[in-house]
C-alpha positions in Angstrom: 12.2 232.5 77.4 15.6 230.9 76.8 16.4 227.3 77.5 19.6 226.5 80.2 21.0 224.8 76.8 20.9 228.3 75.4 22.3 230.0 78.3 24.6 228.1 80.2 25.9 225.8 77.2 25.8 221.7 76.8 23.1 220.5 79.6 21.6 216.8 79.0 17.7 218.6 79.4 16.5 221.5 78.3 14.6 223.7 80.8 13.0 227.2 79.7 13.9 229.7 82.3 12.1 233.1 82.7 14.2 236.2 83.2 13.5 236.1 87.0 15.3 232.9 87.5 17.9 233.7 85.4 18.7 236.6 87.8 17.3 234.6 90.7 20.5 231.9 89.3 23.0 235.2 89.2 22.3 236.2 92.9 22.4 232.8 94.2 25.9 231.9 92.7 27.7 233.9 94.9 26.0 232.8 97.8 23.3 233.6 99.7 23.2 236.7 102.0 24.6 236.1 105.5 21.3 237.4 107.2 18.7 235.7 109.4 16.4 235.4 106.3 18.4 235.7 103.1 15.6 234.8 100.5 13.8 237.9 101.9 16.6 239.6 101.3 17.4 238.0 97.7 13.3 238.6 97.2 13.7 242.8 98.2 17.0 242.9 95.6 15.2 241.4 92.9 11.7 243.3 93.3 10.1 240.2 94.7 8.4 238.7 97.3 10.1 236.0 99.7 7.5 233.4 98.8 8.0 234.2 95.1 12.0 233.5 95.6 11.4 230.1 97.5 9.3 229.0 94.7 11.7 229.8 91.8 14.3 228.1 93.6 12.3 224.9 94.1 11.2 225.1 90.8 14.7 225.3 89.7 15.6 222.6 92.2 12.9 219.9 90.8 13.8 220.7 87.6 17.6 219.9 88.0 18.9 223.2 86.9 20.0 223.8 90.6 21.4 220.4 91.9 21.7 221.1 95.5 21.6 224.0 97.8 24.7 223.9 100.0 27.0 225.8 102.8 30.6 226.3 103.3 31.4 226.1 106.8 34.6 228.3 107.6 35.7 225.9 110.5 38.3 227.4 111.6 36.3 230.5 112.4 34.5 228.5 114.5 37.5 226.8 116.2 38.4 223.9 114.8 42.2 223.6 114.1 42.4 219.9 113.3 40.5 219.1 109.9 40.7 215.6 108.8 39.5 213.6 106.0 39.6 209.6 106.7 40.0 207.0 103.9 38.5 203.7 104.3 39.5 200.3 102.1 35.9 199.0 102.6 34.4 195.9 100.8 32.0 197.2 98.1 29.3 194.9 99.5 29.8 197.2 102.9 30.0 200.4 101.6 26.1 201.9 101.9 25.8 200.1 105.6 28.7 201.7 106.9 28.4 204.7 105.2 25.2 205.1 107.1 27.0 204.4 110.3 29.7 206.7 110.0 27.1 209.7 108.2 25.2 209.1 111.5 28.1 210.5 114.0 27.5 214.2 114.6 30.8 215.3 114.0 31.4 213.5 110.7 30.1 216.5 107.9 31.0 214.6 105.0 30.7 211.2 104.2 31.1 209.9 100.7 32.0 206.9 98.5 34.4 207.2 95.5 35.9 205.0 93.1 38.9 203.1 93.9 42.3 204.3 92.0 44.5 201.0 91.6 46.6 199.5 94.2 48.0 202.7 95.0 44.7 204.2 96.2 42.6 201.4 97.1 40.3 203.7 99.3 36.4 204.0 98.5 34.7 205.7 101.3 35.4 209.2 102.5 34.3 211.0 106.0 35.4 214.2 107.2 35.9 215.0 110.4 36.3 218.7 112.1 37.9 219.1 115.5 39.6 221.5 117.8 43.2 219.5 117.4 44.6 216.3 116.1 43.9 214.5 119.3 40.0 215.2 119.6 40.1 214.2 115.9 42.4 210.9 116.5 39.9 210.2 119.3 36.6 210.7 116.9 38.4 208.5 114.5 38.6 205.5 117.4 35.2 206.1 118.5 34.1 205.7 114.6 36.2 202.3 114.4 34.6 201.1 117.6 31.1 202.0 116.9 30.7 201.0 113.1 32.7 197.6 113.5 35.5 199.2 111.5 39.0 197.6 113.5 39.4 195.0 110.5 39.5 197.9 107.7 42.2 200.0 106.6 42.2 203.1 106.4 44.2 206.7 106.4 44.0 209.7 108.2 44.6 212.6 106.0 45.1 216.2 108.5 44.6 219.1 106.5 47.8 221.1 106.0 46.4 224.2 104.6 42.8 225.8 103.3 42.1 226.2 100.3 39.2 229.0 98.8 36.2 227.4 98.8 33.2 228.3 96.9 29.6 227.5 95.9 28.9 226.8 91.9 29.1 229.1 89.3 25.9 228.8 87.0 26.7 231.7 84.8 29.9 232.9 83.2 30.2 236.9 83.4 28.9 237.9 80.0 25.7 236.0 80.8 25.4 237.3 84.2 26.0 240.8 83.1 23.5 239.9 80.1 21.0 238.9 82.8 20.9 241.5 85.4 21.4 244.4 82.9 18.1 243.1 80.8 
């Protein structure tokens, strides 16, 4: 059994993982299957049983080797033209409170505080916002300002100009996943 220090280089703990999760790990990283049940599916390419897969992954997940198990929404597949993230200069003493306010709207899918960046970049919450066209999103923006108390902070609307490729993380470089799946 080989350690994720071992096998996926400088990681603060060291967690033995079994061959299974290390190919469990490979098939994940490119996402799951787009299926109505994709750990079944996962379970029937690896020779195991659905249960079997759910367990490895929480394993993994309790243990901190997998930090998260996410989805990339193509939006604009869906029809939403207009993607915006909004900025906010909030006082740090306000940040969690309105951050739960904003995280609360339906049509906010991110919502996230960063450092601030100087005088430049004084911003230090984040929400984005998905809409058909600038106006709905414009409008959603008002609504958040008038529902979370939010007319006395600045802030920035940032419209998306183009998409980027986005993907989920990459636990394994090739050689290992090669090493892993061939073993």
């Amino acid at each position: 059994m080989k350690t994720t220090q071992q096998r996926f280089g400088r990681i603060e703990a060291r967690v033995p993982l079994s061959d299974t999760e290390l190919k469990l790990i490979g098939a994940i990283q490119g996402g799951l299957p787009l299926v109505a049940r994709p750990y079944a599916q996962l379970a029937e390419q690896l020779g195991m049983t659905e249960i079997a897969v759910i367990e490895h992954l929480m394993r993994l997940q309790a243990s901190g080797v997998v930090k998260r198990m996410g989805l990339v929404v193509r939006h604009r597949e869906l029809g939403y033209g207009a993607n915006a993230m909004v900025v906010w200069d909030v006082p740090d003493a306000e940040v969690s409170e309105l951050g739960r306010c904003l995280s609360g709207f339906e049509f906010v899918t991110l919502c996230y505080r960063r450092p601030r960046q100087g005088a430049e970049w004084p911003y230090n919450l984040f929400c984005m916002i998905h809409g058909q066209d600038r106006e709905t999103v414009r409008g959603m923006v008002r609504q958040l300002v008038q529902c979370c108390g939010l007319e006395d902070i600045p802030h920035t609307l940032l419209f998306s100009g183009r998409r980027f490729k986005q993907r989920g993380a990459r636990y394994q470089n090739a050689a290992v996943r090669e090493e892993s799946v061939s073993s």
